[in-house]
VEXVEX-756926 format. One record per atom (N, C-alpha, C): residue in three letters; x, y, z. Coordinates in steps of 0.02 Angstrom, whole numbers, plus 50000, padded with zeros to 5 digits. Atoms other than C-alpha are relative to their C-alpha. Example, Ala and Ser with C-alpha at 12.3 -4.5 7.8 and 13.67 -1.06 7.14 Angstrom:
BEGIN
Ala500454994150000
Ala506154977550390
Ala500455006050000
Ser499584994149997
Ser506844994750357
Ser499615005550037
***
This chain:
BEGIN
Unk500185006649975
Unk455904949049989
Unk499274998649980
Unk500595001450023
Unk454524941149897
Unk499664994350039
Unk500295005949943
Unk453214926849989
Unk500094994250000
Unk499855004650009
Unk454104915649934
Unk500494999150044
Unk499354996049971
Unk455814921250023
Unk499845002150050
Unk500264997149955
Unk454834926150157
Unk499614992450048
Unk500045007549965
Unk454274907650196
Unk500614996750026
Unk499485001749979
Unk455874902050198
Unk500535002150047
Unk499354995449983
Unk456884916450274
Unk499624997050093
Unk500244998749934
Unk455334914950421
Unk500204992350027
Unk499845005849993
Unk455864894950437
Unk500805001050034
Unk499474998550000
Unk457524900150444
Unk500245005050089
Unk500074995049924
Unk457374913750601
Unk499734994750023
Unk500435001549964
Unk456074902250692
Unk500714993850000
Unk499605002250008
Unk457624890050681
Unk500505002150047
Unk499684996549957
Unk458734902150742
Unk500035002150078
Unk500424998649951
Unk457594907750900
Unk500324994450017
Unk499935008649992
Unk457554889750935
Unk500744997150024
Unk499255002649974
Unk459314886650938
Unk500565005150054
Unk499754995549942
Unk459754901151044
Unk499745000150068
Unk500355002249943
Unk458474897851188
Unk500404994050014
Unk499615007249991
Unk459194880751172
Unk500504998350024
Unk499385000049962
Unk461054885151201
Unk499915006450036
Unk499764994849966
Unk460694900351305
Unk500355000050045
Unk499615003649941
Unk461604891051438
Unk500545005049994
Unk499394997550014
Unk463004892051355
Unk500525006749983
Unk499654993449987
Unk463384909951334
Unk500245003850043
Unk499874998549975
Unk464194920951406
Unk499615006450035
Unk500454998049980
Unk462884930351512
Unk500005009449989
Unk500064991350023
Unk463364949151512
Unk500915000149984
Unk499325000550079
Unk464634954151368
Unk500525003350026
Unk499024998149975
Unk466614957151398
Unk500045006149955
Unk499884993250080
Unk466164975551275
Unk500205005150060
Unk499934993949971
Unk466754991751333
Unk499505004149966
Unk500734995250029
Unk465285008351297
Unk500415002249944
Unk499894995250056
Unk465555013051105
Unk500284992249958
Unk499735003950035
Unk466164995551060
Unk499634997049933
Unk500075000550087
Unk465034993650889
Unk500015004349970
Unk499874995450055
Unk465175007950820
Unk500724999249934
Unk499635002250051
Unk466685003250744
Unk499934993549941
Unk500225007350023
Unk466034987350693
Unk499584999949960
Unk500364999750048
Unk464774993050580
Unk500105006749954
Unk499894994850032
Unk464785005650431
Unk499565005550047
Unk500324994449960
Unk464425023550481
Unk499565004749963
Unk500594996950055
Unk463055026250348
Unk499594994449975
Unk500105005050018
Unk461705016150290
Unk500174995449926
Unk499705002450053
Unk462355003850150
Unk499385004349923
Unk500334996050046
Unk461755011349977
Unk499574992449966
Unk500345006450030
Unk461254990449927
Unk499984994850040
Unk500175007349949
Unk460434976250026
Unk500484996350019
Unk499455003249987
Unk461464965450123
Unk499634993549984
Unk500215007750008
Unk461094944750098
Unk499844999450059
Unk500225002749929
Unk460144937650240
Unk500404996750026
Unk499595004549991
Unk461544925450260
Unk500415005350062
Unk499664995849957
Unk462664939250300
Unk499835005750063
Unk500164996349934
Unk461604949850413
Unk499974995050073
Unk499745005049951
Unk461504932250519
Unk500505001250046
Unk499324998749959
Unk463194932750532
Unk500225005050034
Unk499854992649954
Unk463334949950598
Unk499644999650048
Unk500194999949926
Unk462144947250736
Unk500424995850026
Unk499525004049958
Unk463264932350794
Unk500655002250015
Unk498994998549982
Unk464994940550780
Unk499935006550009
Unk499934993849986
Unk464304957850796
Unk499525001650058
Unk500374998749953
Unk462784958550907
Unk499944996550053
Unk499865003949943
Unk462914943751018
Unk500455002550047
Unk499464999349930
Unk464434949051112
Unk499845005550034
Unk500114997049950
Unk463674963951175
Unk499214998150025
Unk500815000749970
Unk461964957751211
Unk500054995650086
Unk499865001149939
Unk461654954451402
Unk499314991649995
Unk500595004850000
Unk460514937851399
Unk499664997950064
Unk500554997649948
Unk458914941851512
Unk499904990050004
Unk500115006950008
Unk458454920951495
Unk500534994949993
Unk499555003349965
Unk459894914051558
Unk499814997350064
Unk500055003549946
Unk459774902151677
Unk500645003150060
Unk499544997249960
Unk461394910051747
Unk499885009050023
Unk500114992550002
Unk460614926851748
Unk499515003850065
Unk500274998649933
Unk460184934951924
Unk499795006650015
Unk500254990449998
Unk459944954751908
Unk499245000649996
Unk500924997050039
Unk458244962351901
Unk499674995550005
Unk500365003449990
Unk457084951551855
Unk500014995449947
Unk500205003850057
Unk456554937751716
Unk499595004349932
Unk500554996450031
Unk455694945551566
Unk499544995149966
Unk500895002150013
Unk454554932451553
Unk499904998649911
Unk500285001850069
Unk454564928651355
Unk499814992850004
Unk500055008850015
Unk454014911251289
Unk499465000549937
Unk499935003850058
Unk453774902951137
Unk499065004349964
Unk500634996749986
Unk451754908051137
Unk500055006549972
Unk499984991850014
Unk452134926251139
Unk500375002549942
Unk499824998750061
Unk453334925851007
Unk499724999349943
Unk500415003050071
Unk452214919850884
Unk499375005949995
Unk500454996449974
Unk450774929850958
Unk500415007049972
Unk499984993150046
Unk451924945850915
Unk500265000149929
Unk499915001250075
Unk452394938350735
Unk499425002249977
Unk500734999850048
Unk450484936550686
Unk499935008950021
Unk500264994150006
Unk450404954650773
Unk500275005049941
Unk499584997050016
Unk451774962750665
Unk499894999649911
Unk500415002150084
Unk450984954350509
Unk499195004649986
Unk500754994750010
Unk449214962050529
Unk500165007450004
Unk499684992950024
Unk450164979450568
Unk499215004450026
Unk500484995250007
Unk448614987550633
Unk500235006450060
Unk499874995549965
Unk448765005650722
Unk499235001750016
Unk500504997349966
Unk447455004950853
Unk499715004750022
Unk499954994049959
Unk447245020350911
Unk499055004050000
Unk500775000049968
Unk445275019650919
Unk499684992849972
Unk500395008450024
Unk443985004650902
Unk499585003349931
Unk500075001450075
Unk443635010150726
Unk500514997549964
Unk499385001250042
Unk445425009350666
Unk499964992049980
Unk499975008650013
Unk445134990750712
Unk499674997450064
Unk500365002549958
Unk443834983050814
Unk500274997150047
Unk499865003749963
Unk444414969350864
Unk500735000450050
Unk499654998149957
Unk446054976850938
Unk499885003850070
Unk500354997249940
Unk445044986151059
Unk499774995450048
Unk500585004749960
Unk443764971351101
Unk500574998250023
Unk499635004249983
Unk445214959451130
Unk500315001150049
Unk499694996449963
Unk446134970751230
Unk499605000250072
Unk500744996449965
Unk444504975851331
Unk500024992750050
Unk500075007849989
Unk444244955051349
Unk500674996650048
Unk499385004549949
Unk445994949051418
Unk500015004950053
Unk499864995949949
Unk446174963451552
Unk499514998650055
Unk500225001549964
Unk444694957051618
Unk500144992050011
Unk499745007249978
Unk445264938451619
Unk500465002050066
Unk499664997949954
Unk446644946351702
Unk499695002250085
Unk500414996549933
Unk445734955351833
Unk499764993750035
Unk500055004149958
Unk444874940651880
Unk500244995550007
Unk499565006649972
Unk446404927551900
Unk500305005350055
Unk499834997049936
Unk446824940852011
Unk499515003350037
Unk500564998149952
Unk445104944152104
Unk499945006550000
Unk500154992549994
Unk445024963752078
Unk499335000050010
Unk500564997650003
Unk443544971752126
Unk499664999249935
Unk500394998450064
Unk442074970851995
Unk500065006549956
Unk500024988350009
Unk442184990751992
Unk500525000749923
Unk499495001750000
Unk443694986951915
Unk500064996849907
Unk500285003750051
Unk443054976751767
Unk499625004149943
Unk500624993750040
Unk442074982951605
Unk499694995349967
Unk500435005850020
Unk441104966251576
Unk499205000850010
Unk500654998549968
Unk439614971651671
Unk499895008349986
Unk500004990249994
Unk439944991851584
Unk499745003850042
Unk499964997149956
Unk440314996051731
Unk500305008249965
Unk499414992950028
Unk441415013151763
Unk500565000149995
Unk498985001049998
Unk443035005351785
Unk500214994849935
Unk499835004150070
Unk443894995651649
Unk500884999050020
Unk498924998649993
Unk445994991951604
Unk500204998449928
Unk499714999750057
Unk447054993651469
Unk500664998850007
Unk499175001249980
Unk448904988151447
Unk500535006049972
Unk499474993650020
Unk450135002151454
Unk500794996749994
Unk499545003750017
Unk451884999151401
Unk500544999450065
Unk499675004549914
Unk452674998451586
Unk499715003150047
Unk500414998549929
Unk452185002851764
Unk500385007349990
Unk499884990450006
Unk453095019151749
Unk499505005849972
Unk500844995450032
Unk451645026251627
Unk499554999750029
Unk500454999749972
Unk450555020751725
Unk499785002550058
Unk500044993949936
Unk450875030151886
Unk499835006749940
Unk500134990650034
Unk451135045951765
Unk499205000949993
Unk500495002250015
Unk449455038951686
Unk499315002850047
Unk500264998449935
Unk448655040251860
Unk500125004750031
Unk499824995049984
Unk449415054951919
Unk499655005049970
Unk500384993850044
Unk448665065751786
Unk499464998950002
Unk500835000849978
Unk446925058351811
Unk499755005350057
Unk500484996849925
Unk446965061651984
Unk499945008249998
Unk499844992250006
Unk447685079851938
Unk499225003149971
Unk500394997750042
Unk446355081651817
Unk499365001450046
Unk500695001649956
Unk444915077051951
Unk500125004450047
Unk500024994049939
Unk445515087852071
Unk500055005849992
Unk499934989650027
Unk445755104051969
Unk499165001050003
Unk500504998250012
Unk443945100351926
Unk499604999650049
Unk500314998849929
Unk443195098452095
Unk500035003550024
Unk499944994449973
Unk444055111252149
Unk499795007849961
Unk500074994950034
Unk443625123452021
Unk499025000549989
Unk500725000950002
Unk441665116852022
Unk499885003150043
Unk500154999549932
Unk441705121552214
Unk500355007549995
Unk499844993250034
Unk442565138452153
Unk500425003649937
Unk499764996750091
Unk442545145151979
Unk500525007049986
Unk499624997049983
Unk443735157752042
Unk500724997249979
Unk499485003849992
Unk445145147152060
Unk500334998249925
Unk499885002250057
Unk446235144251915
Unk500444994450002
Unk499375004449989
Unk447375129351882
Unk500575000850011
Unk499275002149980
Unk448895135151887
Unk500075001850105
Unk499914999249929
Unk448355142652074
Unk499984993650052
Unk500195006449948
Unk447745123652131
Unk500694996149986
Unk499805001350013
Unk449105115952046
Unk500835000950037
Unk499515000349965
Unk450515124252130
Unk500034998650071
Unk500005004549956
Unk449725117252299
Unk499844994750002
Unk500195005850001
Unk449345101852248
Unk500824994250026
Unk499575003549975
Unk450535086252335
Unk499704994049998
Unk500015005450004
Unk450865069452298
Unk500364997650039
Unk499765003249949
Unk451305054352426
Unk500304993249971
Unk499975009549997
Unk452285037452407
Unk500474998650051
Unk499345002149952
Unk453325028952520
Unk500815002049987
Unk499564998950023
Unk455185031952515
Unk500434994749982
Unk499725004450031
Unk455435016152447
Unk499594998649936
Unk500395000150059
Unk454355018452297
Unk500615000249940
Unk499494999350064
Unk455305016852120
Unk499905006949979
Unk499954991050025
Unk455915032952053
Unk499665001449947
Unk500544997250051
Unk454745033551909
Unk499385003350031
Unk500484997049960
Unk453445038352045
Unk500215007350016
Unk499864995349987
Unk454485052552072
Unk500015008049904
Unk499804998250064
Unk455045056451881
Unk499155001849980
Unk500934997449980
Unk452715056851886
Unk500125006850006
Unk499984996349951
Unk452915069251993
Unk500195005949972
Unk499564991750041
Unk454135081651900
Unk499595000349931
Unk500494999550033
Unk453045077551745
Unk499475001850019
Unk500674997149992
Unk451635081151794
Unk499825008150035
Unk500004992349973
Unk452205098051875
Unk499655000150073
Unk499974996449905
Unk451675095752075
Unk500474996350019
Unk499495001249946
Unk452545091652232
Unk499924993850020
Unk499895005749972
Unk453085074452257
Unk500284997950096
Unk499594999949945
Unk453525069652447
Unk500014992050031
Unk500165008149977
Unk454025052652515
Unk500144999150084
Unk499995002049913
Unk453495046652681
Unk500314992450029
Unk499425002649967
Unk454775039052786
Unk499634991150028
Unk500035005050009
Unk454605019452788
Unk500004996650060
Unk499785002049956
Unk454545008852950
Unk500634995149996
Unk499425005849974
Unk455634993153001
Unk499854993849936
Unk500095003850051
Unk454904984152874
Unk499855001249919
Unk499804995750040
Unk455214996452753
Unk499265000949952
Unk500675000850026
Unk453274998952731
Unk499905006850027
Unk500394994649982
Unk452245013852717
Unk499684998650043
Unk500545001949936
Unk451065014852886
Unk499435006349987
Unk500754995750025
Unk449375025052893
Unk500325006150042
Unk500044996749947
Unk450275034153061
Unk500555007149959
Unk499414995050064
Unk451955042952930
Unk499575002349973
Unk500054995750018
Unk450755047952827
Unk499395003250006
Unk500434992949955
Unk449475057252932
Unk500085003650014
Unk499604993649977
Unk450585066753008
Unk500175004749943
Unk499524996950076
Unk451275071852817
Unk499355005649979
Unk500624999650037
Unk449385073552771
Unk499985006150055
Unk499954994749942
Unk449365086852938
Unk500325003249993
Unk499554994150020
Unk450585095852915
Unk500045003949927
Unk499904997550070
Unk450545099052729
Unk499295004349982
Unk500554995849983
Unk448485104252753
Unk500225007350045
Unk499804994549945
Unk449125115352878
Unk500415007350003
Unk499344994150052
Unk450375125952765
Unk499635000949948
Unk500464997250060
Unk448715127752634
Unk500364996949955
Unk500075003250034
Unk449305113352532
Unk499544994249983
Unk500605004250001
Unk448165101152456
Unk500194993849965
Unk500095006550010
Unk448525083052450
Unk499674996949964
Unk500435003550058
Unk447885072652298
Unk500034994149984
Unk500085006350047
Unk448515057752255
Unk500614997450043
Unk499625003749977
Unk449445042852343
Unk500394993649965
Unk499745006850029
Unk450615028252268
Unk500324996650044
Unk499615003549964
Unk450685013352368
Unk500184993449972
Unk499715008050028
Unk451824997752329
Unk500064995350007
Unk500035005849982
Unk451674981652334
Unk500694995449957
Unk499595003850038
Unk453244972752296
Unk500475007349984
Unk499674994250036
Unk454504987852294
Unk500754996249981
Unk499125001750048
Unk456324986652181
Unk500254997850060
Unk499105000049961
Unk457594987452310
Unk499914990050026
Unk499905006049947
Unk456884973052442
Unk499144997050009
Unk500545001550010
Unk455014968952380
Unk499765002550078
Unk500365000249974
Unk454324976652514
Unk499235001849996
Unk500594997050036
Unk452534980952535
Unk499435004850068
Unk500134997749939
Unk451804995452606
Unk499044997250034
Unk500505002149970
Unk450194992652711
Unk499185003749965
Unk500464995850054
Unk448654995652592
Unk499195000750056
Unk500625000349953
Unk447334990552745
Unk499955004550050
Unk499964994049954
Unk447905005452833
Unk500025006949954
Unk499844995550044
Unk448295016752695
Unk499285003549961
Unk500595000850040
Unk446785015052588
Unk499315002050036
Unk500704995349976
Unk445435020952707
Unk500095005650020
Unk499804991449988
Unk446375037752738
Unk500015002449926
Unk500224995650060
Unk446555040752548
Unk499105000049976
Unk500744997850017
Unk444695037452538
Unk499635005350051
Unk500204992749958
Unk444135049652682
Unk500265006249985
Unk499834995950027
Unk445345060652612
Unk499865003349930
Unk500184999050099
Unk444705061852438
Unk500644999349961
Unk499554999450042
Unk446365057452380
Unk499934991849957
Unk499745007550055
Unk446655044252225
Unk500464997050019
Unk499515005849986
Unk447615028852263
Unk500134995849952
Unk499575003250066
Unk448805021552141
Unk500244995450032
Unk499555005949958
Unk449375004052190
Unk500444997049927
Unk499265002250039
Unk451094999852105
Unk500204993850006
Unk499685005649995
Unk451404980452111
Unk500214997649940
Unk499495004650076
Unk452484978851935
Unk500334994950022
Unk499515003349970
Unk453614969052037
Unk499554993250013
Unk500425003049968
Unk452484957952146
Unk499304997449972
Unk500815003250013
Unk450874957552054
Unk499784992949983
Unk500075005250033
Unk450964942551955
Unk499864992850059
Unk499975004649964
Unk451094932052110
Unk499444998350050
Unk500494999149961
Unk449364938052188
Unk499584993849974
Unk500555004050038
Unk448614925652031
Unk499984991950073
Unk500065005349957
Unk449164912352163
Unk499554999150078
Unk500364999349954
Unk447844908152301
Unk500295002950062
Unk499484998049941
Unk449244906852440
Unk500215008350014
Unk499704993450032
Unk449814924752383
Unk499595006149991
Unk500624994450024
Unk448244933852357
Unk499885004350081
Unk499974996749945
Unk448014939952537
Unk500525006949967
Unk499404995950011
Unk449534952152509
Unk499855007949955
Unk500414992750062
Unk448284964052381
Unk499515001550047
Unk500944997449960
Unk446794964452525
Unk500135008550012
Unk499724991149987
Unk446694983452531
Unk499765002549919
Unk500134997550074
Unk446424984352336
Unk499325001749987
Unk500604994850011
Unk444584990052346
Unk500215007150029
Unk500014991549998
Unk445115006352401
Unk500235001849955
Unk499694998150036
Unk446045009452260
Unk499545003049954
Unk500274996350069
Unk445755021352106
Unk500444996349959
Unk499665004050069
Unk446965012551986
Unk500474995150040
Unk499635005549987
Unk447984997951995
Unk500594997049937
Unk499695000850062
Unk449534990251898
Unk500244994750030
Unk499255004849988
Unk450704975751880
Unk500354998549934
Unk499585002250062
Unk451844968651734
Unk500054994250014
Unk499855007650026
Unk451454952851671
Unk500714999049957
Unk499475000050056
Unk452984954951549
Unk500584997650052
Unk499715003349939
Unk453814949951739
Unk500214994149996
Unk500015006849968
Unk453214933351772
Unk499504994849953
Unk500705006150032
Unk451784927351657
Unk500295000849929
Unk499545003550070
Unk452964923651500
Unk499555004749952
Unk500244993750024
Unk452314938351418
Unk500555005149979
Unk499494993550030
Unk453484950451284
Unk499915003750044
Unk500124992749996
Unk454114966351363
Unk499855003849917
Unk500154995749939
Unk453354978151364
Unk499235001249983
Unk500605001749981
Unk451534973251440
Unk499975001550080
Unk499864998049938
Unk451174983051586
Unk499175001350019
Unk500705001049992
Unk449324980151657
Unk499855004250042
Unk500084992849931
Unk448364995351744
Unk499174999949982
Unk500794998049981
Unk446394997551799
Unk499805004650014
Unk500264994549969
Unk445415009151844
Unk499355000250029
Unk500835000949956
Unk443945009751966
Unk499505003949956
Unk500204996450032
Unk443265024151867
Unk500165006049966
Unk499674995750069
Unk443555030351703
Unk499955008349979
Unk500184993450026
Unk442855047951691
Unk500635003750010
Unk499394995549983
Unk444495056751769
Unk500325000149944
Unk499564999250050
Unk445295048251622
Unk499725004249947
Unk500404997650049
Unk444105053251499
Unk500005007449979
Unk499984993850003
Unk444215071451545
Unk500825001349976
Unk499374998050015
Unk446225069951539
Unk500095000349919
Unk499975000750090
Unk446025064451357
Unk499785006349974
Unk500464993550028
Unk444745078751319
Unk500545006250002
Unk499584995649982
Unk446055088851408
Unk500605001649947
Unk499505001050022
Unk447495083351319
Unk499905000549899
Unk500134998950070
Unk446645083651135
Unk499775007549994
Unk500054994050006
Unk446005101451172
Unk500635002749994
Unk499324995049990
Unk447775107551196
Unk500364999649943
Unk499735002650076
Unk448355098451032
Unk499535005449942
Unk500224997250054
Unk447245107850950
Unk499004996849965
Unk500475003850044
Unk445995093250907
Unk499154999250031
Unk500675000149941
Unk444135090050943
Unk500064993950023
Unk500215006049963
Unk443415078751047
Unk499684994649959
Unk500215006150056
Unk442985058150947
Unk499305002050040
Unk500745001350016
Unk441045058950952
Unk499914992950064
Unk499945004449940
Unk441455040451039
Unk500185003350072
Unk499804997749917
Unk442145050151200
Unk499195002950035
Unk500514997749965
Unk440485056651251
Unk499364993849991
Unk500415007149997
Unk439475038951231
Unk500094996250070
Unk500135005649950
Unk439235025051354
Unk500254995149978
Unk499495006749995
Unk440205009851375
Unk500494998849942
Unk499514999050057
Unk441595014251276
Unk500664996850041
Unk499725003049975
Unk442955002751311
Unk500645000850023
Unk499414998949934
Unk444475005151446
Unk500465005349942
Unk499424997550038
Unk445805006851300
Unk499825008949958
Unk500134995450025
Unk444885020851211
Unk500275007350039
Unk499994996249944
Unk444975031251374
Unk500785004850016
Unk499324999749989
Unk446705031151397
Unk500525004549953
Unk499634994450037
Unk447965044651331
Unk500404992949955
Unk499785004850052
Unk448635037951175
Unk500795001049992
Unk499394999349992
Unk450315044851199
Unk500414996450028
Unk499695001349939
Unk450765037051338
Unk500094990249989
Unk499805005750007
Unk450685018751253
Unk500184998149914
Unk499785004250052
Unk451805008451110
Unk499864995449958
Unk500435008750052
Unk451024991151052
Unk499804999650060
Unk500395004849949
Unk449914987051192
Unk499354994849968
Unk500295006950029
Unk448704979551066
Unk500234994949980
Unk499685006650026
Unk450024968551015
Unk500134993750070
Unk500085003249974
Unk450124964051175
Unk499374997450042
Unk500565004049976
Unk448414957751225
Unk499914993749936
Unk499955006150041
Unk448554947551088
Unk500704995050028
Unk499645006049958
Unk450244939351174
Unk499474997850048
Unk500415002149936
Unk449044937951326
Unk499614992949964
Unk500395003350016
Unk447904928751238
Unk500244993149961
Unk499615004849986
Unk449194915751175
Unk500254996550026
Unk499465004649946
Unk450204912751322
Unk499494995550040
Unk500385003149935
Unk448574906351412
Unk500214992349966
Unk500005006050010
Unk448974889651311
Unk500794998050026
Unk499325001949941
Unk450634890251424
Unk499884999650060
Unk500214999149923
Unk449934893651580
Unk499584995650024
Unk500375007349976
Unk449434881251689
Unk499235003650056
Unk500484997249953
Unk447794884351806
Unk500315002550077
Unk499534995549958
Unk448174895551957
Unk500034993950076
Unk500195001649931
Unk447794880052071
Unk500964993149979
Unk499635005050034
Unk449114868951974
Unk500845000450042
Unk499224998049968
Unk450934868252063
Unk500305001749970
Unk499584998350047
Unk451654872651909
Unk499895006949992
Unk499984994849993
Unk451364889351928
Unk500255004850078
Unk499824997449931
Unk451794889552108
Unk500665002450016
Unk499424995150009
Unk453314902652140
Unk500344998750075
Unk499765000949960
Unk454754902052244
Unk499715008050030
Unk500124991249985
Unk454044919852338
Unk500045000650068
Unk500095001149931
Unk454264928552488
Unk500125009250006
Unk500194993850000
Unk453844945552548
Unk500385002850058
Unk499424999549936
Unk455174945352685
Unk500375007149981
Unk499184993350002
Unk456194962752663
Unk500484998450007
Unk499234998749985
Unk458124962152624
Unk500095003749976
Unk499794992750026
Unk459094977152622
Unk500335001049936
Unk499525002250066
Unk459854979152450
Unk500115006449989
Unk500164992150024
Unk460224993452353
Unk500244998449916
Unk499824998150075
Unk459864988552177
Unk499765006049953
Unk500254995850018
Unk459714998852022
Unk499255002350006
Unk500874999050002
Unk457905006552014
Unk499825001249933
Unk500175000850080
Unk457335002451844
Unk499224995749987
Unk500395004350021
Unk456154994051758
Unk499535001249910
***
């Protein structure tokens, strides 16, 4: 495909797009296939000579359409919305054309800055702490990881990291694997199971404390947890509380929660993938008060703010925990430490284990598109049907 063929073909798709948003009505929302039904439907090797664009068309319509489940259906009620629009598609065209592999702010500056730049827009349509921010190079910063699931893990291993080394500063005796096998993690027992799936990654003891009537974590569940588990010479590290959980959005209580993980020295991970997006609204913002106690924070714009999956937004009060996990995690590879890691005001994304994310520079560049979709947060056109009411459900736990 030469650029010539490549004008046309892209006229041709952008056409296509277009006319499928258009009738998405009309389809049939999730596909009448049984599991294994294309395999027959396509050869079982790759062809040895190009197919015609014409005809690969046609095979998505008579071959891939009928099993595709269409998330942007107006008839479509599962889960959640994923939030694309018109903006973002274009936004990940131009990304997919430049092709750059970020993976430090030399590779490509401006994938870093940009990145660095919308997270703090972000931050402040949703009022986070300054701490929080890396405008003022501060110590906290954010970077977009590719869903809220990495980003508990993300946070999990920080906190791990910070607490081997506190504890091992306070006695050089102590080796990791001895702190490690008492170390215990807390979330509610309505937390999404990736908080748990953390948990077995990261190699300690996950435990979830028992939920009230409003299917919310309380400060009183997990004191007692925090008591008893001290009390058997385990050592408590790190908490994930949710705002907006899967099943029945509930949310546990962060104004009670949040000044026991700070007396405790434990890290607090607040989980609102679900819920976050709706704090940007004034009415709505109450519902995060509690978020200065926090050590990291997340939500998924890829939700609600017409934003490609997979854009999954996470902060951090302060970066050094990460910084060491990296150090950690490149010593074990084998590799040294970038020269940049031991500088000053080195920006959020750098920080961050590089494993653990896909295209997130591609998506701060959606970010930075869709704002010409988004209306101001005071505007009614952004105002959401929402409601933080608990119903019992029992959907899948995904995301």
């Amino acid at each position: 495909m030469n650029t010539s063929e490549f004008r046309r073909r892209g006229k041709e798709m952008v056409d296509y797009v277009a006319n499928y948003m258009e009738g998405i009505e009309g389809r049939q929302v999730y596909p009448d296939v049984e599991p294994g039904y294309l395999r027959p439907l396509i050869p079982d090797s790759a062809p040895q000579e190009p197919d015609t664009f014409e005809d690969i068309i046609n095979d998505i319509e008579k071959i891939i359409m009928p099993g595709v489940t269409h998330w942007h259906s107006p008839y479509f009620f599962a889960y959640f919305p994923t939030a694309s629009s018109y903006p973002a598609m274009l936004a990940d065209m131009l990304c997919g054309a430049i092709g750059c592999i970020g993976f430090s702010w030399a590779a490509s500056p401006a994938c870093t800055e940009l990145e660095t730049v919308m997270m703090d827009w972000l931050g402040k349509m949703l009022e986070l702490p300054k701490a929080f921010l890396t405008e003022k190079a501060g110590e906290g910063g954010g970077v977009i990881q590719g869903s809220a699931s990495e980003a508990t893990l993300v946070a999990l291993l920080a906190a791990r990291t910070k607490v081997i080394h506190r504890l091992q500063a306070a006695s050089p005796e102590l080796t990791q694997a001895a702190i490690m096998e008492k170390l215990v993690a807390y979330s509610s027992d309505q937390a999404h199971s990736s908080v748990e799936r953390a948990g077995l990654i990261g190699g300690v003891k996950l435990k979830a404390i028992p939920s009230d009537g409003n299917f919310a974590m309380r400060a009183s569940a997990l004191q007692e947890a925090l008591k008893r588990d001290r009390a058997a010479g385990l050592i408590p590290f790190f908490v994930v509380a949710t705002l907006g959980t899967t099943t029945c959005c509930s949310f546990d209580n962060l104004l009670e929660v949040g000044p026991i993980c700070n007396k405790e020295d434990m890290w607090l991970h607040v989980d609102a993938a679900y819920a976050g997006s709706a704090f940007i609204c004034p009415e709505f913002r109450h519902l995060l008060n509690g978020v200065e106690f926090a050590d990291s924070f997340n939500f998924n714009p890829h939700k609600w703010l017409l934003v490609n999956f997979d854009c999954s937004a996470m902060w951090c009060r302060q970066l050094v925990p990460i910084l060491r996990l990296r150090e950690n995690l490149l010593s074990q590879c084998g590799g040294e430490k970038e020269s940049s890691l031991s500088g000053c005001g080195v920006p959020a994304a750098e920080l961050m284990p590089q494993g653990c994310r896909r295209r997130y520079r591609a998506d701060a560049s959606e970010l930075a598109a869709v704002r010409s979709s988004v209306p101001d947060s005071s505007s009614p056109a952004l105002r959401v049907q929402f409601s933080h009411q608990p119903v019992r459900g029992n959907l899948t736990k995904w995301r």
